[in-house]
Structures are given as structure tokens and as C-alpha cells.
Backbone bond lengths (Angstrom), bond angles and torsions (degrees), N, CA, C in turn:
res aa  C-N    CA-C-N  psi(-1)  N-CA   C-N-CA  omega(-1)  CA-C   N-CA-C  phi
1 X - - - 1.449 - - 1.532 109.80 -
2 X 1.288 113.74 152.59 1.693 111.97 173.72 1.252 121.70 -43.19
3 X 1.140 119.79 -174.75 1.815 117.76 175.35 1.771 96.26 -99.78
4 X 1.601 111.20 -33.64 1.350 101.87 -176.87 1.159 130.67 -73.15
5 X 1.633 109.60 -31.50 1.698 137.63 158.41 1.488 104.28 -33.88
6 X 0.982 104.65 -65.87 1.822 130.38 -170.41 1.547 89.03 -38.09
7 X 1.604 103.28 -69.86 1.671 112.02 -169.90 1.338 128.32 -45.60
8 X 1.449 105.05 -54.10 1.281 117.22 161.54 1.262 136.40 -64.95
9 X 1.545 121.85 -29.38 1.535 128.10 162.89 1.518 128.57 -89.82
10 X 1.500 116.91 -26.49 1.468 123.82 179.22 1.304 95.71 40.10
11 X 1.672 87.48 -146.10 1.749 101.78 -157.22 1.616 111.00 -73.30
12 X 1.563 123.35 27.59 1.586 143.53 -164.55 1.448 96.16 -94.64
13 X 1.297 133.75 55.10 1.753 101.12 -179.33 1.516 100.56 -60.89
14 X 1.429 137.27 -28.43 0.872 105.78 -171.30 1.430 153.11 -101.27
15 X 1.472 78.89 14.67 1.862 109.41 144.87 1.503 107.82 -44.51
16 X 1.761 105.84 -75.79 1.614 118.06 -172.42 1.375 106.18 -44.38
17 X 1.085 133.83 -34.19 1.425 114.57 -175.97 1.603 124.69 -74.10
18 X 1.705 86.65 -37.21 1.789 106.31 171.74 1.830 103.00 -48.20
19 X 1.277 106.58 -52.57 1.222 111.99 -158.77 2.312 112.05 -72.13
20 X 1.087 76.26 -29.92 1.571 99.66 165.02 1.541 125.64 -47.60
21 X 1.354 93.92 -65.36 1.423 120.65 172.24 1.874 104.04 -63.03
22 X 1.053 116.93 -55.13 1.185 106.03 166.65 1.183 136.73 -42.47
23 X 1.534 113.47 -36.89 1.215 127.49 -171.95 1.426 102.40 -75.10
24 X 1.506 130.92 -46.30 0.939 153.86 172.80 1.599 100.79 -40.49
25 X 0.718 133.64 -71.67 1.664 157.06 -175.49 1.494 97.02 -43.15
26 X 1.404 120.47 -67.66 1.135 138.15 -173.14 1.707 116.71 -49.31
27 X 1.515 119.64 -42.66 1.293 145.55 168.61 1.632 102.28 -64.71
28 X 1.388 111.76 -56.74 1.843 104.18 -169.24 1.720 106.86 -67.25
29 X 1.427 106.85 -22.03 1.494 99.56 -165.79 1.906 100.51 -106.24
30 X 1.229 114.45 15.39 1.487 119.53 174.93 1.488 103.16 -61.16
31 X 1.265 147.91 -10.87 1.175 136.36 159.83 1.725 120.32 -60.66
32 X 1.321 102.51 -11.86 1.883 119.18 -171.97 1.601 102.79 -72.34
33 X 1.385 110.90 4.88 1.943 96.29 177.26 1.892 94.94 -92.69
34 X 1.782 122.97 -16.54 1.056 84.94 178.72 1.340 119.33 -100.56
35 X 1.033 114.09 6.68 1.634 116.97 163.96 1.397 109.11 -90.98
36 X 1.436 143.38 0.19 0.829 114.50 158.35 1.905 115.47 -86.90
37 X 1.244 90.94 -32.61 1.979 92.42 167.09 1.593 103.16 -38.03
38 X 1.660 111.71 -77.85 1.457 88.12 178.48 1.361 134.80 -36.50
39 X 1.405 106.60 -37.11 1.649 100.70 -173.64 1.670 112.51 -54.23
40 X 1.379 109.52 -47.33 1.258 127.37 -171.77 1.218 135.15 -39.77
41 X 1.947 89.68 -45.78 1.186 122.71 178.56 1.386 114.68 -83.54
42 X 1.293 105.76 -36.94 2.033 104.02 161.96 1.797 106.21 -60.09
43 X 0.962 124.64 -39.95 1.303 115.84 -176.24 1.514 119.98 -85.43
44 X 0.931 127.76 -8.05 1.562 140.61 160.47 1.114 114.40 -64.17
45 X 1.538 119.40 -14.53 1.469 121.60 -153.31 1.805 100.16 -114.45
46 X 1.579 90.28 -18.31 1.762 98.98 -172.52 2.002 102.43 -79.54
47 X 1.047 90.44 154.42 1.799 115.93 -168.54 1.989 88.37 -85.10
48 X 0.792 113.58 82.32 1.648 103.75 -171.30 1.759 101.78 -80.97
49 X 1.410 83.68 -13.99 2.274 73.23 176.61 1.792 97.67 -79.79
50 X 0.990 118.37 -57.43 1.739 114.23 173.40 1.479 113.77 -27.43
51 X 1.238 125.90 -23.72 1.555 109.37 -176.11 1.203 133.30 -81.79
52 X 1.267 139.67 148.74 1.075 137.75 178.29 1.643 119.72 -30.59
53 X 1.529 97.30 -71.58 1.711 118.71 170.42 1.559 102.61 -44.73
54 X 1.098 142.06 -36.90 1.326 136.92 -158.73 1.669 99.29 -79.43
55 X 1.320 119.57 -42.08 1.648 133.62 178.29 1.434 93.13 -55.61
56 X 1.248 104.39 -66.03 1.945 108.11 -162.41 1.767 96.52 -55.27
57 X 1.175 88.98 -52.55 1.650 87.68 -162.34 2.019 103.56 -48.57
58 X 1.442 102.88 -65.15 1.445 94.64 -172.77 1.715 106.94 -54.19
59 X 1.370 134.20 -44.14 1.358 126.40 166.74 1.598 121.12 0.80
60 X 2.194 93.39 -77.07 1.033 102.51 -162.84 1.398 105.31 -68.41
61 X 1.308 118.78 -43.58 1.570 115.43 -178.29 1.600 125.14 -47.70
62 X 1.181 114.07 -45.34 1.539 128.76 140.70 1.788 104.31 -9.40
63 X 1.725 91.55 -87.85 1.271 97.31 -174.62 1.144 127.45 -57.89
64 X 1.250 128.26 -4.89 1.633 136.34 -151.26 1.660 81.59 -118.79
65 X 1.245 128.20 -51.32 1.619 117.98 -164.68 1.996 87.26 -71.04
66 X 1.325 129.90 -31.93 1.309 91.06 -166.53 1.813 117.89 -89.98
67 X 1.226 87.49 -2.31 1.231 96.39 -175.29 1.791 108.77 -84.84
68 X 1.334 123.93 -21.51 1.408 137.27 152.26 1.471 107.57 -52.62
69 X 1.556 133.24 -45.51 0.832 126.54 -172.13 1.522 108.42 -86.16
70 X 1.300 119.56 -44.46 1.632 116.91 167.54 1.564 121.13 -19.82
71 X 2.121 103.79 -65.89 1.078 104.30 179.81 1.643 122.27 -74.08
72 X 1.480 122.35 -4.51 1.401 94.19 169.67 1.417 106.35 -92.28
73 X 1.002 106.21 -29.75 2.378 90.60 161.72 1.214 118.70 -41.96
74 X 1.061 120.10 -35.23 1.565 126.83 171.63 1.587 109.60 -63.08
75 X 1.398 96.47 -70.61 1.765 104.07 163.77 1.170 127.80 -13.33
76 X 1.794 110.73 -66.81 1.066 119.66 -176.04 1.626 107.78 -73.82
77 X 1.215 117.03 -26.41 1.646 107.10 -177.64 1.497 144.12 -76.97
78 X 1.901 77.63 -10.47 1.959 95.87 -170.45 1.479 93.76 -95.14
79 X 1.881 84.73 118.84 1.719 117.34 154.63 1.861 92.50 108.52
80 X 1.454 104.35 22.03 1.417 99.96 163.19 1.292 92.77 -126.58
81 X 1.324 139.13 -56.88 1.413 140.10 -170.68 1.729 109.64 -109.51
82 X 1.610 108.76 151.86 1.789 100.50 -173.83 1.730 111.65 -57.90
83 X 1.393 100.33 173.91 1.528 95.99 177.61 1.891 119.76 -83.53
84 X 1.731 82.20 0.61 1.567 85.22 175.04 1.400 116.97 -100.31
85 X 1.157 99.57 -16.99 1.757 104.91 175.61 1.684 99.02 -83.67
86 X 1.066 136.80 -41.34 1.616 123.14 173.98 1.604 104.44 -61.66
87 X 1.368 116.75 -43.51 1.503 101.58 171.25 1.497 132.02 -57.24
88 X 1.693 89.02 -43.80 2.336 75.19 167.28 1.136 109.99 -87.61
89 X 1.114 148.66 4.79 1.565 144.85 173.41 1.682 97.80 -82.38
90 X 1.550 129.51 -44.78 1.282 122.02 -169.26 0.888 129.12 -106.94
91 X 1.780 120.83 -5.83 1.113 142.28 159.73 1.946 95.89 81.96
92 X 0.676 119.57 6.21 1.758 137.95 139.46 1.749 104.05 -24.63
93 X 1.175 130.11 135.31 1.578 110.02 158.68 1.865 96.03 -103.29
94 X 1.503 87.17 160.12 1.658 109.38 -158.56 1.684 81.38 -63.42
95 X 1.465 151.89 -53.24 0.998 92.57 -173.56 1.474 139.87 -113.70
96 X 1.731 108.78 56.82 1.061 127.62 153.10 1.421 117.62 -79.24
97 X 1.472 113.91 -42.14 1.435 121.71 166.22 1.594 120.58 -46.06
98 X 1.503 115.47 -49.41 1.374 109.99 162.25 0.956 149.47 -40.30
99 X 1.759 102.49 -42.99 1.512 130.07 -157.35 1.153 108.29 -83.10
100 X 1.557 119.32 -18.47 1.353 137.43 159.23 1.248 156.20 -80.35
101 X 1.914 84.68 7.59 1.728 120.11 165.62 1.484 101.66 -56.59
């Protein structure tokens, strides 16, 4: 057996066999790069901004980057201004503003 096999399996043969079988697996299904080209190539071809998921998805990210940016305004403001004045300025409720001491 290898020296690295050795290292990695020790006194486990039955790791080595797991890993065997894998290997095995890996060899019968080596024909799977040309179906995955096709796949690839069907999906290269799709309009991925047209989709539904693509709207939602950028949405939330939208919402998620401004809301990242909300809280470091907050960040930066606590212990210069009260926690109630960052709350009506950011529309934050005060005790989100706190919770972020």
C-alpha cells in the first residue's frame, strides 16, 4: 500500500475499502464529464436574469446589503449620539439600537 494510504488509513481497513469502492465508482462513471458539458451548455443558454428566483434572489440581497449598511451607521453612532436619536434617524427600533451595544 502507499506510504500516504498507510497514513491516512492505519489500522482502519475499513476505511481502505470504503475508499476503494469509491475509487471504483469514480472510474465506472468517468463518462459523466460529457454529460455534464451538455448540462453546462443547456444552462449557458438560459436567461438567468428572466427568472423568477433571480428577482427574489437579487431582492433579498438588496435588502440584506442595506440592512448591513443600516447597522454599521448604527455602529458607528453608538456613544456619540443617544440610542434614541439613532433610532428615529434609522428607523431601527430603540431596542435594536441597544442590542447593539
Amino acid at each position: 500500500m502507499d506510504d500516504g494510504i498507510d497514513e491516512l488509513v492505519g489500522d482502519r481497513p475499513n476505511e481502505m475499502r470504503e475508499y476503494m469502492e469509491v475509487m471504483v465508482t469514480l472510474g465506472e462513471n468517468r463518462n459523466l464529464k460529457e454529460q455534464i458539458e451538455e448540462a453546462r451548455e443547456m444552462l449557458s443558454q438560459l436567461k438567468i436574469e428572466e427568472t423568477p428566483f433571480y428577482e427574489l434572489g437579487l431582492e433579498q440581497g438588496i435588502e440584506c446589503g442595506a440592512l448591513q449598511k443600516q447597522m454599521a451607521i448604527v455602529g458607528s453612532l453608538i456613544g456619540i449620539l443617544d440610542d434614541e436619536v439613532i433610532a428615529e434617524n434609522t428607523e431601527l427600533p430603540l431596542e435594536e439600537v441597544k442590542r447593539l451595544h
